[in-house]
KEKE-3310 file (N, C-alpha, C; in steps of 0.2 Angstrom, whole numbers, plus 5000, padded with zeros to 4 digits):
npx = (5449:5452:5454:5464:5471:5476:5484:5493:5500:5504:5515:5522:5529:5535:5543:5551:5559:5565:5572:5582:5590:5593:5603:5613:5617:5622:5632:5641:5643:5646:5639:5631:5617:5610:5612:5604:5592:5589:5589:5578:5568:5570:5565:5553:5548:5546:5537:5526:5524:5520:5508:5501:5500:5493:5482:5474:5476:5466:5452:5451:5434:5421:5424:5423:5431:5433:5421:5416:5426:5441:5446:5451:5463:5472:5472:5481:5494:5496:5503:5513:5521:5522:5531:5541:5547:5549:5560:5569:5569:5570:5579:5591:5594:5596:5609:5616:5618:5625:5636:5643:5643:5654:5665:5665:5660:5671:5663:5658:5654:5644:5636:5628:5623:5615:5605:5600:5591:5582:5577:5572:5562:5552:5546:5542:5534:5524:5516:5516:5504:5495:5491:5484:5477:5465:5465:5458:5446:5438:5441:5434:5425:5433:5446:5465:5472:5462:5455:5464:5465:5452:5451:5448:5455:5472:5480:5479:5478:5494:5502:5499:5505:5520:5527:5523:5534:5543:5545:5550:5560:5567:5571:5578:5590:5594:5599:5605:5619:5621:5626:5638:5643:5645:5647:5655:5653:5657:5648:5637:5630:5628:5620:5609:5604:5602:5590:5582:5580:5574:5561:5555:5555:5545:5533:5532:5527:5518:5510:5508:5501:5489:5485:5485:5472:5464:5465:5460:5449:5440:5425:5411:5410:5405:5394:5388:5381:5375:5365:5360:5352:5342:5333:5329:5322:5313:5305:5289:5283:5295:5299:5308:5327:5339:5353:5367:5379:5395:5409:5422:5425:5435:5441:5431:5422:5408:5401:5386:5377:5362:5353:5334:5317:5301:5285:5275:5262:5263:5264:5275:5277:5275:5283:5296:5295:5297:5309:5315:5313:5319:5333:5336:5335:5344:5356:5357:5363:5375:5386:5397:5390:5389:5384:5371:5364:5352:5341:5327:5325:5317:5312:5302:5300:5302:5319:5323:5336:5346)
npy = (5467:5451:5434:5428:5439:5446:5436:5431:5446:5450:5437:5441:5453:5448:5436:5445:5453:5443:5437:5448:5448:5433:5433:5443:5437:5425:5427:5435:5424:5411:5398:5385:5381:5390:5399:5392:5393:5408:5410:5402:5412:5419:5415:5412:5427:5429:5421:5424:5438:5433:5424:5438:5444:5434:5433:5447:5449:5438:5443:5452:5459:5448:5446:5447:5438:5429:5425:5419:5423:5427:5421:5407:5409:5411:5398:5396:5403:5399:5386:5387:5396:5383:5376:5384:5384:5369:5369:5383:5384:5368:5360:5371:5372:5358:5357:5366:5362:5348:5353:5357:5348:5343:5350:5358:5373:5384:5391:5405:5414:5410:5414:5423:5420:5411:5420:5426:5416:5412:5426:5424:5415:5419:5429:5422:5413:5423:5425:5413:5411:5422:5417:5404:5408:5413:5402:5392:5400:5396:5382:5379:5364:5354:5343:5345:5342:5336:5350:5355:5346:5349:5361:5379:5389:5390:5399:5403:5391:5390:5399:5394:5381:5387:5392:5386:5374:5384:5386:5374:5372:5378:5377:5364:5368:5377:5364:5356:5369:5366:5354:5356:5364:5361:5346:5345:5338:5340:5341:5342:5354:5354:5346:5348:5357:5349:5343:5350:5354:5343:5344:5356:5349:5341:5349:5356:5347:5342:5354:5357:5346:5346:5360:5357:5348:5358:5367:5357:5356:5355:5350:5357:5356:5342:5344:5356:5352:5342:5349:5359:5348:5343:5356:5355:5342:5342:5352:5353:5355:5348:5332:5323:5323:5323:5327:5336:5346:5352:5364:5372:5388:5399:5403:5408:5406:5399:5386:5378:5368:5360:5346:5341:5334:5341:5341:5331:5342:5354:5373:5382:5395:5392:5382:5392:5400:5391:5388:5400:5401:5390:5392:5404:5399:5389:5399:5403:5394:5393:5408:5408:5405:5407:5405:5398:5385:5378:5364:5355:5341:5336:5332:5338:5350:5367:5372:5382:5394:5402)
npz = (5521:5513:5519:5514:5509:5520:5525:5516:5516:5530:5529:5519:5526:5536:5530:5523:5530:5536:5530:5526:5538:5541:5529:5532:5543:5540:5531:5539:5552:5541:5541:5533:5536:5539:5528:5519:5526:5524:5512:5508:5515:5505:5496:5499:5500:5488:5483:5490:5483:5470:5472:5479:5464:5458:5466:5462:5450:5448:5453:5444:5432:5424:5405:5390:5385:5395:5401:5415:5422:5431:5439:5440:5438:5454:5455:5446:5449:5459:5459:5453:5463:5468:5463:5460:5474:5476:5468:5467:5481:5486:5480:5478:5494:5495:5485:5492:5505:5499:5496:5507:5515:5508:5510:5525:5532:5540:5555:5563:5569:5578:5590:5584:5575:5581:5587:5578:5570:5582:5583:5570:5570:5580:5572:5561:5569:5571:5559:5555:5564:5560:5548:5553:5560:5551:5543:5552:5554:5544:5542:5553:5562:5557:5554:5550:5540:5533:5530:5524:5512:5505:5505:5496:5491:5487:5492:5506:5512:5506:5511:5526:5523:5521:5529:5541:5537:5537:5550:5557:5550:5554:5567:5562:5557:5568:5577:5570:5570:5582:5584:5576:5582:5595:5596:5589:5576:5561:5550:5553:5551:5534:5535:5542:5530:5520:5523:5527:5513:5509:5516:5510:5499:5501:5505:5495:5484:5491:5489:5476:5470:5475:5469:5457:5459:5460:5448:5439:5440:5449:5461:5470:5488:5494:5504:5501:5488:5492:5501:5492:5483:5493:5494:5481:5478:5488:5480:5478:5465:5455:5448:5447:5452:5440:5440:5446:5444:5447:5450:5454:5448:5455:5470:5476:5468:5463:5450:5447:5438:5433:5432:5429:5431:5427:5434:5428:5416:5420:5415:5406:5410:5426:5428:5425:5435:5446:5441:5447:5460:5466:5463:5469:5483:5484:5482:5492:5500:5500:5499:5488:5477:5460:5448:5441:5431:5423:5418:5409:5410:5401:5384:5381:5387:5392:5393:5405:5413:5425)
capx = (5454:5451:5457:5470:5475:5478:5488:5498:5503:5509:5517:5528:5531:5538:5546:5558:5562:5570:5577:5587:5595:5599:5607:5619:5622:5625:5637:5646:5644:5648:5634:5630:5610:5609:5613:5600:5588:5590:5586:5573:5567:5571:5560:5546:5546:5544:5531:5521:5522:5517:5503:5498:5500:5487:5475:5474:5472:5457:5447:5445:5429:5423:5425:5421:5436:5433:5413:5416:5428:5447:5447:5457:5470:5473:5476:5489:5500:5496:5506:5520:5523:5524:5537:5546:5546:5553:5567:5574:5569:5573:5585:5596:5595:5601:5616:5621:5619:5630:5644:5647:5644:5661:5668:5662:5661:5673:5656:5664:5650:5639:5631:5625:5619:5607:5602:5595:5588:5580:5571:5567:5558:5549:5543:5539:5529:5516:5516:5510:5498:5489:5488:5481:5469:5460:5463:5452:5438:5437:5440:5431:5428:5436:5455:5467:5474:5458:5453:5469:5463:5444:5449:5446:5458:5478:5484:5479:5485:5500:5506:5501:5510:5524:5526:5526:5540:5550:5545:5552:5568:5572:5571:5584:5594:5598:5601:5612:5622:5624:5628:5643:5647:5648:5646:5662:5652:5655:5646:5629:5626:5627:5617:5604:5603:5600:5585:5577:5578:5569:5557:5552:5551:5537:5531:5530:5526:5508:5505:5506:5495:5481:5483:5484:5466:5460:5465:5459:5440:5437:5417:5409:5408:5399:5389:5384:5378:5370:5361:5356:5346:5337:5331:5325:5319:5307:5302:5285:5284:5300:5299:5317:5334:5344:5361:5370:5386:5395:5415:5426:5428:5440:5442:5426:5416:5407:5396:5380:5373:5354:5346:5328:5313:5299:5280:5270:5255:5266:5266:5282:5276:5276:5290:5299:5292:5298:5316:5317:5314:5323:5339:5337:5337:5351:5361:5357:5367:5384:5388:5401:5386:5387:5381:5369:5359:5345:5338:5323:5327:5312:5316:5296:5297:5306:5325:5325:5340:5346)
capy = (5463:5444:5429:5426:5442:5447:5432:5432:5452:5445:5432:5444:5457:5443:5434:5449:5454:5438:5435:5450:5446:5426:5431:5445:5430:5419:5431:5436:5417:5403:5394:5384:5380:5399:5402:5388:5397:5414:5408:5400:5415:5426:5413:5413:5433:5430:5415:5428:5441:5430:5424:5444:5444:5429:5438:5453:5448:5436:5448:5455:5459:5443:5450:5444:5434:5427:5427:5415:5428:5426:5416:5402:5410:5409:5390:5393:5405:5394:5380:5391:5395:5375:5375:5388:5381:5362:5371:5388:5380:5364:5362:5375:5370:5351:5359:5368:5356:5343:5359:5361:5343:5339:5357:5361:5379:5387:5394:5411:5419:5405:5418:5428:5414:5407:5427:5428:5412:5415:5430:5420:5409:5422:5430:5419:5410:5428:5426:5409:5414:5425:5414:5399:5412:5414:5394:5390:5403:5392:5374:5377:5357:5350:5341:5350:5338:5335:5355:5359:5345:5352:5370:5379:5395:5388:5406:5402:5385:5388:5405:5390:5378:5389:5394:5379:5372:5387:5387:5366:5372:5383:5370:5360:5375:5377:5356:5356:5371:5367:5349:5354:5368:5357:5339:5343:5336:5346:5336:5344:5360:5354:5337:5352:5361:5345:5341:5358:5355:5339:5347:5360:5347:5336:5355:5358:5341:5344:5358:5357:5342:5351:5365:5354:5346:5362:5369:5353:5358:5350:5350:5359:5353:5337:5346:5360:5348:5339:5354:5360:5342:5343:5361:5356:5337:5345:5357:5349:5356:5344:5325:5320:5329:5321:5326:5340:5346:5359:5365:5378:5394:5401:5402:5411:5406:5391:5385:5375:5366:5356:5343:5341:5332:5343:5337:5334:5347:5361:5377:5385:5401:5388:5380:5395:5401:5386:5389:5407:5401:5386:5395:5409:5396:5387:5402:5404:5390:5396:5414:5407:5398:5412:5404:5393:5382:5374:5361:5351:5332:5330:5337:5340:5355:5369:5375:5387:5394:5407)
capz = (5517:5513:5522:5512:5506:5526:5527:5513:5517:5535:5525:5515:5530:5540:5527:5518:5537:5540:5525:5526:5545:5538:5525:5536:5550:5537:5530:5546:5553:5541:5543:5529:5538:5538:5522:5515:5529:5521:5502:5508:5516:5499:5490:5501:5497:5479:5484:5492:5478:5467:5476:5477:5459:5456:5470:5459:5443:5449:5455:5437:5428:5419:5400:5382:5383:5401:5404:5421:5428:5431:5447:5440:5439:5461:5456:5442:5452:5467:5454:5451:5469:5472:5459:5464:5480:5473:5464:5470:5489:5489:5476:5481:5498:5496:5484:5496:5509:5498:5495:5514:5516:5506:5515:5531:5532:5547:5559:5567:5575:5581:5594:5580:5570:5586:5589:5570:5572:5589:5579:5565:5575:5582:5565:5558:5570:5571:5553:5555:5570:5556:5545:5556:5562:5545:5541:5557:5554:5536:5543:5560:5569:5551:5555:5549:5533:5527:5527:5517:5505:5506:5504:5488:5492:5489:5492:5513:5514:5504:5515:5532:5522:5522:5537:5547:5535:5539:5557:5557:5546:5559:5573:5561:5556:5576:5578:5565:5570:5588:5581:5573:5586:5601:5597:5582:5568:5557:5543:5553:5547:5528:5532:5540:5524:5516:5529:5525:5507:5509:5519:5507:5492:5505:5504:5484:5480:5492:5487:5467:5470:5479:5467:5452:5457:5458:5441:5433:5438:5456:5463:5476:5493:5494:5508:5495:5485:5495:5502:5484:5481:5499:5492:5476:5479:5491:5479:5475:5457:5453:5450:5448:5450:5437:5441:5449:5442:5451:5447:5456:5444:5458:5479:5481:5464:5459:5445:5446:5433:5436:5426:5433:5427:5430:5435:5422:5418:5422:5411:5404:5418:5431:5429:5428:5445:5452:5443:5451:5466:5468:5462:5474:5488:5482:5483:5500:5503:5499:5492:5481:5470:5457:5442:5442:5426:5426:5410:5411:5405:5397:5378:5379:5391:5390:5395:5410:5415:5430)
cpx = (5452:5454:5463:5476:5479:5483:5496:5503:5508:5515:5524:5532:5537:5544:5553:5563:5566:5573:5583:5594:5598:5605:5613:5622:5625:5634:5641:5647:5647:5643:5631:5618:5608:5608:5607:5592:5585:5588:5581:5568:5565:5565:5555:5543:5544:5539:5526:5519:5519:5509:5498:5496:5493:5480:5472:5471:5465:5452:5446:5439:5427:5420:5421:5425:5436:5426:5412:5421:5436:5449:5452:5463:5475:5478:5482:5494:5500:5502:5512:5523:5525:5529:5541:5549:5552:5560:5568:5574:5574:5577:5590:5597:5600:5608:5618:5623:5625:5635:5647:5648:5654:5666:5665:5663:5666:5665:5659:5661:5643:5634:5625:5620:5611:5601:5597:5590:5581:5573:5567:5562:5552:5542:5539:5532:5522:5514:5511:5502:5491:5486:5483:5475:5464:5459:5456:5447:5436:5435:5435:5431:5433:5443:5459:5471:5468:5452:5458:5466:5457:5446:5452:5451:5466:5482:5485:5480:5492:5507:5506:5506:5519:5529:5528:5529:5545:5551:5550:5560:5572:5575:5577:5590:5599:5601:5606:5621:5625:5626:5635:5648:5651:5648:5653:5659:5651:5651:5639:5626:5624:5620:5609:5601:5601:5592:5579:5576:5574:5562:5553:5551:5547:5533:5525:5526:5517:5504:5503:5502:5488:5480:5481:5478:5462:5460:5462:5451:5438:5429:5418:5412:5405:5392:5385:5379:5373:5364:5357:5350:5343:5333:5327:5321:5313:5303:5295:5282:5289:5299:5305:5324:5338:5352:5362:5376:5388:5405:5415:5426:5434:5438:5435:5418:5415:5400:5393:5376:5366:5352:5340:5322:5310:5291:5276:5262:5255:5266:5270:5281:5278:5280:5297:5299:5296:5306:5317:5316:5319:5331:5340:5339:5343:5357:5362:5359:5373:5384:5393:5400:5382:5381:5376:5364:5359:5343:5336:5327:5323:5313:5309:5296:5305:5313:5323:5331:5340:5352)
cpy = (5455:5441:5429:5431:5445:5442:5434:5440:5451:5440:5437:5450:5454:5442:5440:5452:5450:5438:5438:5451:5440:5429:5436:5440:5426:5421:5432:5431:5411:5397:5390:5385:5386:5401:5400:5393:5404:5415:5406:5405:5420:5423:5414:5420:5434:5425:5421:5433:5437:5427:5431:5444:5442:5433:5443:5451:5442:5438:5450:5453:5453:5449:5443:5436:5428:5428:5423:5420:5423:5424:5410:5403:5410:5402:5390:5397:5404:5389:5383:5392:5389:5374:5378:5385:5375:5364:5374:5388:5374:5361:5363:5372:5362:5354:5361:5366:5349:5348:5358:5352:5341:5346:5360:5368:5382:5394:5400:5415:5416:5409:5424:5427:5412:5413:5429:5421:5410:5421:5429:5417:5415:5429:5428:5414:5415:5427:5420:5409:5414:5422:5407:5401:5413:5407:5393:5393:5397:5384:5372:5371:5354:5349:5346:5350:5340:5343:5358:5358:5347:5359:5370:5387:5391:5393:5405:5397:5385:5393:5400:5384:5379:5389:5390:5378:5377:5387:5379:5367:5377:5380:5366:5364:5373:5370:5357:5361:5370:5361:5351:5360:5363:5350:5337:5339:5340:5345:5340:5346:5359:5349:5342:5355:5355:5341:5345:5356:5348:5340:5349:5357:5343:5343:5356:5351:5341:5348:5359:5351:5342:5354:5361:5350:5350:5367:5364:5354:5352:5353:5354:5355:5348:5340:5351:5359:5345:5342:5355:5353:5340:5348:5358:5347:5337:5349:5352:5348:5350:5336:5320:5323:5323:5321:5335:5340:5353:5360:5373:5382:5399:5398:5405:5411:5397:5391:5378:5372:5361:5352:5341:5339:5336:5340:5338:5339:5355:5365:5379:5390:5396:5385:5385:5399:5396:5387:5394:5404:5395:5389:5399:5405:5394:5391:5405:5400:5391:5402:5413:5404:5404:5412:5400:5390:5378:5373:5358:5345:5328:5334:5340:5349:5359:5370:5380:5388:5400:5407)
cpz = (5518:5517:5520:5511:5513:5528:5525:5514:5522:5535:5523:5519:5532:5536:5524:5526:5539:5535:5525:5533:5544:5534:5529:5541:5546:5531:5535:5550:5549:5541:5537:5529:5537:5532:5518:5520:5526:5514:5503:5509:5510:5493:5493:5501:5491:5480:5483:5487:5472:5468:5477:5470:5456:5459:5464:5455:5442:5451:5449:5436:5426:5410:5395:5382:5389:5402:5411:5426:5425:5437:5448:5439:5447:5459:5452:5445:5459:5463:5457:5456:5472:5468:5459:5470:5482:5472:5468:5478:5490:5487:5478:5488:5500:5490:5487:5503:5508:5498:5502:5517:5515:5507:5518:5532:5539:5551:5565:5570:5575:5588:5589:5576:5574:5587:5582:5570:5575:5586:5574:5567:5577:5576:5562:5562:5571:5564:5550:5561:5567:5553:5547:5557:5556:5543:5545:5556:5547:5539:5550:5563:5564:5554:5552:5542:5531:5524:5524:5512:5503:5503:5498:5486:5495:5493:5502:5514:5510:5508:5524:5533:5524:5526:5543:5544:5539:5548:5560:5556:5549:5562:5570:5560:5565:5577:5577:5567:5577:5587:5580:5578:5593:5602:5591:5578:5565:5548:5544:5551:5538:5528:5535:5536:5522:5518:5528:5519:5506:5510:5513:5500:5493:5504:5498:5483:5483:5490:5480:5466:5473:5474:5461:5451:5456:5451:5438:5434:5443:5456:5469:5482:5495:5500:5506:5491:5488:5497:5496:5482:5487:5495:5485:5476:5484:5489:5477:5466:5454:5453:5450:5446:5448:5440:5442:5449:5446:5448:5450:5450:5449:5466:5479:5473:5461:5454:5446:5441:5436:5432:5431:5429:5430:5431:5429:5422:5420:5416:5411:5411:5423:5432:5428:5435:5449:5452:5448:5458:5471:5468:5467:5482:5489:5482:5491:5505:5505:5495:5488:5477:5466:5450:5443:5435:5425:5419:5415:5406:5399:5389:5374:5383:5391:5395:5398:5413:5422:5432)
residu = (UNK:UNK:UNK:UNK:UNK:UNK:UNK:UNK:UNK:UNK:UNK:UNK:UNK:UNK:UNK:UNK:UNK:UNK:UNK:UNK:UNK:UNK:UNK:UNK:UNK:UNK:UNK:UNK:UNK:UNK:UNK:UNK:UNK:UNK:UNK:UNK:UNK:UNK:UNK:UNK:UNK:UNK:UNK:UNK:UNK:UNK:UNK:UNK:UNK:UNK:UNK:UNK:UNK:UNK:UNK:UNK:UNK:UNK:UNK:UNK:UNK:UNK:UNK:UNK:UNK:UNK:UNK:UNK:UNK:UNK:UNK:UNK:UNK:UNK:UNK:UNK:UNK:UNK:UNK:UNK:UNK:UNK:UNK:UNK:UNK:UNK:UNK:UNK:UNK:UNK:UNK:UNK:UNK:UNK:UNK:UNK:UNK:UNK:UNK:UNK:UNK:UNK:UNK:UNK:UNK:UNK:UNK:UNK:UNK:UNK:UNK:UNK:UNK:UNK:UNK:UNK:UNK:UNK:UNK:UNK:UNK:UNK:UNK:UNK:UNK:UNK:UNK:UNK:UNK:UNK:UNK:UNK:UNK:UNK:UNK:UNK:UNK:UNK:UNK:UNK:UNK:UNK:UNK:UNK:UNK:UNK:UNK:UNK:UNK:UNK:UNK:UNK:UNK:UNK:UNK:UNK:UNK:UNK:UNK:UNK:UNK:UNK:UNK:UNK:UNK:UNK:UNK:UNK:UNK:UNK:UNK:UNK:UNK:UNK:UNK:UNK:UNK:UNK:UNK:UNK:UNK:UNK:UNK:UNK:UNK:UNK:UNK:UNK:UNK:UNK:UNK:UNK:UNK:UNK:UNK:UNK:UNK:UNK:UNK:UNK:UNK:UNK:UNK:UNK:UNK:UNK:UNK:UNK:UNK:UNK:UNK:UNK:UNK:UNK:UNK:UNK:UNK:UNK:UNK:UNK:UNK:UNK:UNK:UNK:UNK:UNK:UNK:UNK:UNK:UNK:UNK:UNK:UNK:UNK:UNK:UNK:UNK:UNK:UNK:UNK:UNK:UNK:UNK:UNK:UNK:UNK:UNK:UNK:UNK:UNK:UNK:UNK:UNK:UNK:UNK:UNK:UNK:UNK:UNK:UNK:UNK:UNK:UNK:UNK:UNK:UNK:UNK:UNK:UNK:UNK:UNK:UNK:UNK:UNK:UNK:UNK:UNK:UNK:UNK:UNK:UNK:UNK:UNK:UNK:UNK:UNK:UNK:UNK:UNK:UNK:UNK:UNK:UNK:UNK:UNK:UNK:UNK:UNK:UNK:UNK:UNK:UNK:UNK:UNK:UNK:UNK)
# end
């Protein structure tokens, strides 16, 4: 099983488990942070299907209709999850954070409330575990910002994203409730709920703009790239690599374009020889440099592709 898809399944185990103990405590409690907790919980199980959904249908064949594959599609129901997220998260969340705000709910089983809680916390942080565990194999020494914004698979920062919000919205959830249990504000648990929905629209708002550069046709890795013009600038057949175009087709496929001037004196044989071989290198850089073509810039010598 992939990285992501291993995540995401842990993702959705966790998540429908908790979602359906919040909403009984929030139920049998009073709780408004409970309740914002619980819906958060029932989105981020529709998150994760959805996200399965995307998985799936990128894996298809590439067809007639698709000759690059169906890969971009990861980012566009990577999107949809960040919107999902904005709205039916954090939306709801501050509505129901001002409702309780302007009528504090009476809290009637504030032990039941901490005990669901308490569990959720505990769920949800193996759930982020897993998914941290597949981040780091990805990001190795890289920070841990600038490998969300690097990474080329939404699906495993958007199930780490998650996760840590709901792990944070717990943290307030509990504040809040004990806030108004023992400190008499009872303004907390609403101003709670309204603390999480903030939370999860800093959430959506990062994540629909990660995914949105990656639908628009983001580049390789500059280290990819770079690699590729070591390989072919040392071929000695080549006199100058024009330009190297590179563009995601999904989380684990990238396309390659080459302009290359080639040495003069070379025959069409020869310079395919050199393509063939430089390609093959260059795919020995990263295995998700599926496609790769190759034009000469001189408009004397021929188009070789691979």
């Amino acid at each position: 099983m992939a990285a992501s898809h291993k995540a995401v399944h842990a993702a959705l185990a966790g998540n429908l488990a908790i979602a359906v103990a919040k909403a009984i405590a929030a139920w049998l409690g009073g709780s408004s942070a409970m309740l914002t907790e619980a819906l958060h919980s029932f989105v981020d199980c529709g998150n994760e299907v959805l996200l399965l959904v995307g998985l799936k249908r990128a894996a298809r064949a590439p067809d007639v209709t698709h000759p690059f594959g169906y890969g971009l599609e990861v980012y566009f129901w990577s999107f949809v999850v960040a919107l999902l997220i904005f709205s039916a998260g954090g939306g709801l969340a501050i509505y129901q954070g001002v409702q309780h705000l302007q009528e504090p709910p009476v809290i009637s089983n504030p032990l039941l409330n901490f005990a669901v809680l308490g569990i959720a916390f505990v769920f949800e942080g193996l759930s982020f575990r897993v998914a941290w565990r597949e981040f780091a194999k990805l990001r190795k020494q890289t920070p841990v910002l600038a490998a969300i914004t690097r990474s080329k698979d939404p699906t495993l920062f958007a199930v780490l994203l998650e996760d840590g919000a709901a792990l944070i919205g717990l943290v307030i959830a509990g504040l809040g409730l004990s806030a108004a249990l023992w400190l008499g504000w009872d303004w907390a648990d609403g101003a709670a709920s309204i603390l999480i929905g903030l939370l999860l629209i800093a959430v959506a708002a990062f994540m629909a703009n990660e995914t949105r550069s990656l639908m628009s046709g983001e580049a390789a890795a500059p280290g990819t790239v770079s690699a590729a013009r070591k390989i072919l600038e040392a071929e000695p057949g080549i006199e100058k690599v024009q330009e190297i175009l590179t563009m995601h087709l999904g989380p684990s496929a990238i396309l390659m374009a080459i302009t290359l001037d080639y040495q003069d004196g070379l025959s069409i044989s020869e310079a395919e020889a050199i393509t063939v071989q430089i390609t093959d290198r260059i795919r020995k850089i990263d295995p998700r440099i599926t496609r790769i073509f190759v034009r000469s810039g001189r408009s004397r010598q021929r188009k070789g592709t691979a």
